[in-house]
Steps between C-alpha positions, in 0.01 A plus 500: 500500500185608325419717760816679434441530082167653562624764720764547216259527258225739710809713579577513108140588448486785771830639394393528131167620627689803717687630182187477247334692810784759478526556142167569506489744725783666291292470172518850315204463358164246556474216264221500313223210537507255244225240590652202274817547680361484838269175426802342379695593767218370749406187312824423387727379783201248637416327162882435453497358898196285420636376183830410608299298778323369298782358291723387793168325711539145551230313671593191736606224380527580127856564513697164602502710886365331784200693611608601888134406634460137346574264725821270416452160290859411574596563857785296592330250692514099445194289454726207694 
């Protein structure tokens, strides 16, 4: 299943990729080089990744879900 959304998504990505590659090659004219606008377009996209990591990070145990690696208090079996 996730296998198959991030081929989706990388075949999204390549597609958009193929027609921004196309346009450009179509361009009348080159653009001229506006440093701001490149740094923002560089920095931009990885700050907004790490921040919305940042806000959706949950360490183990903190939220009420059983940490996978801790061993079991509770595991079914009788003291009898």
């Amino acid at each position: 299943m996730k296998l198959a959304g991030v081929v989706r998504l990388w075949a999204l990505a390549l597609a958009i990729s193929a027609v921004l590659a196309a346009a450009g090659e179509r361009w009348p004219a080159p653009l001229p080089l506006q440093p701001s606008l490149v740094w923002s377009l560089v920095w931009l996209p990885p700050l907004g990744m790490g921040l919305w990591l940042l806000v959706r990070w949950r360490l183990p145990g903190g939220s009420g879900v059983p940490d996978p690696g801790a061993p079991d208090p509770d595991r079914g079996e009788s003291i009898d």
